[in-house]
N, C-alpha and C positions, 0 to 999 in steps of 0.2 A: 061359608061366608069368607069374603076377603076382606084385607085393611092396609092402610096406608097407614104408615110411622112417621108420625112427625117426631123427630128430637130436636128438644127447647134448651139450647142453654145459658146460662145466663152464668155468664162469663164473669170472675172466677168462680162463682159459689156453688153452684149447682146445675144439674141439670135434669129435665125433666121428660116422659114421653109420652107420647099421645098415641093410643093407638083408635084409628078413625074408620069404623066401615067404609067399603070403597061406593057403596052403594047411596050412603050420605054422599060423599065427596062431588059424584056426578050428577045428583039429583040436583044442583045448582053453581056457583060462583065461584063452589070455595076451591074445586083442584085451582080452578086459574091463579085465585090470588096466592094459594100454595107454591104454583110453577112460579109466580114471580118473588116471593120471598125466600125461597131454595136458595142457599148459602149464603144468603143477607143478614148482617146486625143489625141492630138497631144502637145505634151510638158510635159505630163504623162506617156502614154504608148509607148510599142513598135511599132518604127514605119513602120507601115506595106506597106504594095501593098494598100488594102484600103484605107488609110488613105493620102500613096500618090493621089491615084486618086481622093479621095476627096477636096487634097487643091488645084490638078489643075481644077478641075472639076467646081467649085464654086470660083476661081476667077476668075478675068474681061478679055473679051477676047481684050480688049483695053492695058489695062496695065500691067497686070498680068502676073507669073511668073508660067511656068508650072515644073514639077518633069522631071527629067531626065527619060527618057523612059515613057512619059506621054503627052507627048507634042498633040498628037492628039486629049487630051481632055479639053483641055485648054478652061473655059468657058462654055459647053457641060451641066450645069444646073442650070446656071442664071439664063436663063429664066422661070423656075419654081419657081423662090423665089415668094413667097404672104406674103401681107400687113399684119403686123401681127394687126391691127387694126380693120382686117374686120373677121369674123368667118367662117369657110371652110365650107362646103356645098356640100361635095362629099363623095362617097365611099370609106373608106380606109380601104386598106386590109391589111396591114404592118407598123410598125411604126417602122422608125431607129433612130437611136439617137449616136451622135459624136458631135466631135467641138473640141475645141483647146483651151487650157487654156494656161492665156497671164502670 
């Protein structure tokens, strides 16, 4: 199996990574809104469709707050996040990069 690296950072304080089957990825929407949040902030740049779908995407489907016209993906890549303590050990064929500067 392959995967795609999203790195989230959230500028100063941390940062986070997702790693996402690539087989999700093209099964729908998300490489796109991937390809257009690739080196985008949020509290920097313009805020796009990407970037929407990235802060609903990657908050908590408990608490969290989706984007208007986003709502269905609310949470949709938590479950990808890894420890960033341990070293990744897969195939990656993409790396994205975004996050949100506080």
């Amino acid at each position: 199996m392959t995967y795609s690296l999203l790195v989230w950072e959230i500028i100063p304080e941390d940062t986070e990574f997702y790693l996402i089957p690539n087989e999700v990825l093209d099964s729908n929407e998300y490489r796109q809104y991937l390809e257009q949040a690739h080196f985008t902030y949020i509290n920097v740049d313009e805020y796009n469709e990407g970037l929407k779908f990235l802060n609903t995407a990657l908050a908590s489907k408990k608490d969290g707050i989706a984007e208007e016209g986003f709502e269905e993906y609310l949470g949709c890549f938590t479950q990808y996040k890894k420890d960033n303590d341990k070293p990744l050990k897969s195939i990656i064929t993409t790396v994205y990069l975004s996050g949100f500067n506080l």
